[in-house]
C-alpha positions as CSV (number, residue, x, y, z in Angstrom):
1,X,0.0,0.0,0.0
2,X,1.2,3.4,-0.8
3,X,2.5,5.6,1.8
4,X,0.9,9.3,1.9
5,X,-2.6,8.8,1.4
6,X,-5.7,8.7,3.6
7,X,-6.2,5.2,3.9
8,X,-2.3,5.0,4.6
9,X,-1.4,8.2,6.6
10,X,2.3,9.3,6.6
11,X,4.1,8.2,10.1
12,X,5.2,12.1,11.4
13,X,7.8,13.4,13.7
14,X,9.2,16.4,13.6
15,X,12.8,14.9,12.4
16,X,10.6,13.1,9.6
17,X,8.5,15.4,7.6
18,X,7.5,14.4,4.0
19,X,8.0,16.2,1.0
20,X,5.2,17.9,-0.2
21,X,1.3,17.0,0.5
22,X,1.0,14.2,2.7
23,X,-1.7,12.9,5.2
24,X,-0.7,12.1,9.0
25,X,-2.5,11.1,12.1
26,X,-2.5,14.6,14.7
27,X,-1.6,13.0,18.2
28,X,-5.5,13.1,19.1
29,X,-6.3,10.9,16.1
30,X,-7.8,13.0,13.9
31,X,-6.2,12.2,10.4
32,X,-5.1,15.2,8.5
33,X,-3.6,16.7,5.3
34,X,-0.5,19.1,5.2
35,X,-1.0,20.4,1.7
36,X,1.9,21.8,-0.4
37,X,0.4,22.5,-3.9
38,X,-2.9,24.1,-5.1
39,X,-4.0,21.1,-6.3
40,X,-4.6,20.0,-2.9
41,X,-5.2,22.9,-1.3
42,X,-8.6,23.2,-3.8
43,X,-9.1,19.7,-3.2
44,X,-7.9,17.6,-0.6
45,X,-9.0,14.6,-2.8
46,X,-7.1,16.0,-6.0
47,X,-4.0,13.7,-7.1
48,X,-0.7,15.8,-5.2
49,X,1.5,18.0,-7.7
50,X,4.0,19.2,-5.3
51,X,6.7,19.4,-7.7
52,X,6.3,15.5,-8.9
53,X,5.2,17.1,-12.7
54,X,8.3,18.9,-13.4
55,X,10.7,16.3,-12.0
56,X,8.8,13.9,-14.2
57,X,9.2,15.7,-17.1
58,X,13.1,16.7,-16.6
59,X,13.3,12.4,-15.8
60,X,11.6,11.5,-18.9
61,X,13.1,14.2,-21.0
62,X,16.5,12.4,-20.0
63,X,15.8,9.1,-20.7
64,X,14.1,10.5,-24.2
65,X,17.7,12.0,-25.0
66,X,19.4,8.8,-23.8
67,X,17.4,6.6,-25.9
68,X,17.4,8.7,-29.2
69,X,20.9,8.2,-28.6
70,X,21.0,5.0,-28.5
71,X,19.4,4.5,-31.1
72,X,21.4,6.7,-33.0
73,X,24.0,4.5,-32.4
74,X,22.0,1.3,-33.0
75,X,21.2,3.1,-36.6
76,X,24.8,3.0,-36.9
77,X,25.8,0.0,-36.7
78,X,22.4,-1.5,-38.5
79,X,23.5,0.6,-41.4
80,X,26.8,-0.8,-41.7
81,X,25.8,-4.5,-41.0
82,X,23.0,-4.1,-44.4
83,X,26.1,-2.3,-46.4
84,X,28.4,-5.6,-45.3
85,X,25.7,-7.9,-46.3
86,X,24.3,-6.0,-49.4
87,X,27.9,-6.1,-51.1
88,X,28.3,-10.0,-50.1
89,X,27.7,-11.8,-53.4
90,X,25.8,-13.8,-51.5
91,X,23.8,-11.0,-49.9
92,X,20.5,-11.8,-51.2
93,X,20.6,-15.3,-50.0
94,X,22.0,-14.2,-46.4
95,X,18.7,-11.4,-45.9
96,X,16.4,-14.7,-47.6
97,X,17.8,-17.1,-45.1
98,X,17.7,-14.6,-42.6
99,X,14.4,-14.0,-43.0
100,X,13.2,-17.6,-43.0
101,X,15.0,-18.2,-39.9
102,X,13.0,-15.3,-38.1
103,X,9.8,-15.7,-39.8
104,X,10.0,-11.9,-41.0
């Protein structure tokens, strides 16, 4: 179950404070929300945005520049593997095998 939410309150201490909205149990029981974006300050219901949008953005950004390079590199080398086998004279019956063999 995930931490943070009504039905799963946030454990509290002074010392251990979480980032942004969270729910916690006040010391006479009453279970309460410590909002930290508008969202939840609208709506205590509303899904939390402290900050989680823009750190998921710059995280997915990264891995977007990490795979277009990877694939650049993977374009690389595919283009020199189909130069290697076009020239073969046996290049068309390597890509027909090859094809067989993969059911492509």
């Amino acid at each position: 179950m995930t931490r943070n939410t009504r039905e799963n309150p946030a454990p509290t201490t002074p010392d251990t404070v979480p980032q942004g909205c969270y729910w916690f149990t006040d010391p006479d029981g009453t279970l309460c929300l410590a909002t930290g974006c508008m969202a939840r300050i609208q709506d205590p219901d509303a899904q939390c945005l402290c900050d989680k949008l823009a750190a998921r953005l710059d995280r997915l950004t990264k891995k977007l520049r990490d795979l277009k390079e990877q694939q650049k590199y993977a374009d690389v080398w595919w283009q020199a593997l189909s130069s290697v086998v076009r020239a073969h004279p046996d290049g068309q019956s390597i890509l027909t095998t090859t094809r067989n063999l993969t059911g492509r």
